[in-house]
C-alpha positions as CSV (number, residue, x, y, z in Angstrom):
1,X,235.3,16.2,198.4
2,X,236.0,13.5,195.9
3,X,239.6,14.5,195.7
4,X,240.1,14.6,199.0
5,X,239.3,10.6,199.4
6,X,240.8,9.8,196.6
7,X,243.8,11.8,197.7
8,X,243.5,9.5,201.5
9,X,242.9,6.8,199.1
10,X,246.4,7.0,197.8
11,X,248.4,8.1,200.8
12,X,246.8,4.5,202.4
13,X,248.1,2.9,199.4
14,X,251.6,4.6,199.4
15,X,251.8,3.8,203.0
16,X,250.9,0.3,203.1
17,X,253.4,-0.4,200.4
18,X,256.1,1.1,202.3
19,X,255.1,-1.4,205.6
20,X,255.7,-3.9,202.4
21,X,258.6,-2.6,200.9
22,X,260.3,-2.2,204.7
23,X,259.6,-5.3,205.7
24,X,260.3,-7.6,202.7
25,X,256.4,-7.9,201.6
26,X,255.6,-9.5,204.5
27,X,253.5,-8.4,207.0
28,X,252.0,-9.9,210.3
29,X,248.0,-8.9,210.8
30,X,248.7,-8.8,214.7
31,X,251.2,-6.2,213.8
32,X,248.4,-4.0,211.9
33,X,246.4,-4.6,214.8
34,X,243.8,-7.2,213.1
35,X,242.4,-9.8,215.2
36,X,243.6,-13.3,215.1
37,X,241.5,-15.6,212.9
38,X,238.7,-17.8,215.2
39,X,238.2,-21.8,214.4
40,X,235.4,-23.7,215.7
41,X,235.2,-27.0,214.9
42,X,232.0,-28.6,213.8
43,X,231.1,-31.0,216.4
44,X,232.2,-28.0,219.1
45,X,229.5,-26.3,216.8
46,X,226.7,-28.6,216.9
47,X,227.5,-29.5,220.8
48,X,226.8,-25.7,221.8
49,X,223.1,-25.5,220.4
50,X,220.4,-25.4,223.5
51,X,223.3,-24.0,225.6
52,X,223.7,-21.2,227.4
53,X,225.2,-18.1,227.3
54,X,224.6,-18.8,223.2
55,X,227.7,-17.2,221.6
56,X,230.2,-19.5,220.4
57,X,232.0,-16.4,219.5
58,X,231.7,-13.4,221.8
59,X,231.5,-10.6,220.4
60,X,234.7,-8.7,222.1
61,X,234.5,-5.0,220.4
62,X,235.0,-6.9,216.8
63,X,232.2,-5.8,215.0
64,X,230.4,-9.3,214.6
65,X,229.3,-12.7,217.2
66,X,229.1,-15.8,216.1
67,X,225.2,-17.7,218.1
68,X,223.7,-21.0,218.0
69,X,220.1,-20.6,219.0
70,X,217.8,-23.3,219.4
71,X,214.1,-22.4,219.9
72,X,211.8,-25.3,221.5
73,X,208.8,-22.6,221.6
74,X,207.5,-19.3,219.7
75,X,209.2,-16.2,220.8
76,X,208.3,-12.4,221.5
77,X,209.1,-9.3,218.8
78,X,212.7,-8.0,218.6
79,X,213.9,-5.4,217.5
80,X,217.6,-4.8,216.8
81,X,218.6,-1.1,216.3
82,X,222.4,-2.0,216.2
83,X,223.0,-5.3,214.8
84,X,221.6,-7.2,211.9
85,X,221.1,-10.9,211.9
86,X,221.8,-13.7,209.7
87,X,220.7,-16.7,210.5
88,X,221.5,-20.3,209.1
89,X,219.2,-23.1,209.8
90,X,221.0,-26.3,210.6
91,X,217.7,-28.2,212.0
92,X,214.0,-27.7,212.1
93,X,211.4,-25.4,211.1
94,X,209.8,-22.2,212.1
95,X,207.7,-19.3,210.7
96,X,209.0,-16.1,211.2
97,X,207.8,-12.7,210.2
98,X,210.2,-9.9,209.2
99,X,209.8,-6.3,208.4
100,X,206.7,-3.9,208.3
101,X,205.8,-2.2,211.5
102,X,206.4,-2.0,214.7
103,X,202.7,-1.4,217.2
104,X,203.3,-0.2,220.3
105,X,207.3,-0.7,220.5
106,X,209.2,-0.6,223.8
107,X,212.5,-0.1,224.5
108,X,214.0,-3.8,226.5
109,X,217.8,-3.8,227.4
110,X,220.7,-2.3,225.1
111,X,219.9,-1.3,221.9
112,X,216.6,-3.7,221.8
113,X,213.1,-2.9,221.4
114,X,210.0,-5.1,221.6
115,X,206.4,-4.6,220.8
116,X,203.2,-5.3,221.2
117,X,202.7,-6.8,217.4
118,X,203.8,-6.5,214.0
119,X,201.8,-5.3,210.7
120,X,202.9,-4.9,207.3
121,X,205.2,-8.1,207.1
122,X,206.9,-11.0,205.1
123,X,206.0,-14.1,206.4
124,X,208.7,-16.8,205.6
125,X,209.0,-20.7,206.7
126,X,212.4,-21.4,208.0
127,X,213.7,-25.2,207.4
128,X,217.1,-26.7,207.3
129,X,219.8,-25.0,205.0
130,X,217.5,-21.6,204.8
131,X,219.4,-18.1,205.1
132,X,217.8,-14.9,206.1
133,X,218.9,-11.6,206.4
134,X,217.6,-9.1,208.9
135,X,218.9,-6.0,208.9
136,X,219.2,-3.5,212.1
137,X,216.3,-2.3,212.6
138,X,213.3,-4.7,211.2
139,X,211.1,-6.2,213.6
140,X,211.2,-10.2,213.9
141,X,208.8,-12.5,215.4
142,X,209.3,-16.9,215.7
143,X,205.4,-17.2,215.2
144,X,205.3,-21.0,215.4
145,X,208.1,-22.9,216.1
146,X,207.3,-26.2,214.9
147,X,209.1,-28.5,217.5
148,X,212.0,-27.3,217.6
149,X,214.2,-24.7,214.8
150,X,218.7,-24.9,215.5
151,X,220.4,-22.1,213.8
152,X,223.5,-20.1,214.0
153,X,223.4,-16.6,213.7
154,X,226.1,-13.9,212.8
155,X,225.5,-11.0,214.3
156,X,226.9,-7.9,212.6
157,X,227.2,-5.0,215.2
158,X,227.2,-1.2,214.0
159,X,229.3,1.2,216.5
């Protein structure tokens, strides 16, 4: 089985350099059929936070969308099953709990669950310039939202 990648492995190569050598080294993404590049600029950024619908890039079949979320109260369990989170806090503070188990999950819409609490968890306080990672899968919870908590979120979207 190895020698079979490493054999697909090598006819990609071979065949990407001769899309190289055919066309001078230079070759357009939009002619591989990658996706243009997406620029937001900051104060378009910061001006979309409390807004709604929340993603400031749509997802469109890529693989990945681009949310600014601003919570002004605590929220409900989620559950992901497709898509992991990662979540930058530009403002505020929350505490969140991540991981452990799911009591008494329900399904919700798409490929969302909720429940009726969490056990087994890492508690973590959110603040400005904080990063966490939630992978598909792991219950969350906003437990207290103190005030109010601004983040973006990247949403990385499994087929």
């Amino acid at each position: 089985m190895k020698n079979v990648w490493m054999g697909l492995a090598a006819l990609a190569a071979l065949a990407i350099g001769a899309v190289l050598t055919v066309t001078g080294g230079h070759v357009k993404a939009a002619e591989l059929g990658m996706p243009a590049p997406t620029y937001v600029e900051a104060q378009a950024v910061l001006d979309h936070f409390g807004k709604t619908p929340n993603a400031i890039v749509p997802a469109n079949g890529q693989g990945y969308e681009v949310q600014t979320n601003r919570r002004n109260k605590d929220g409900n369990i989620e559950i992901h099953l497709k898509e992991t989170d990662i979540f930058y806090v530009t403002d505020g503070s929350a505490t969140i709990l991540v991981g452990g188990n799911a009591v008494e999950p329900k399904a919700t819409k798409g490929q969302n669950m909720t429940a009726k609490d969490m056990t087994d968890y890492q508690t973590y306080n959110l603040k400005k310039g904080d990063v966490l990672v939630i992978p598909a899968g792991q219950p969350h919870w906003f437990k207290k939202v103190n005030g109010s908590i601004d983040y973006l979120v990247v949403k990385h979207i499994k087929p």
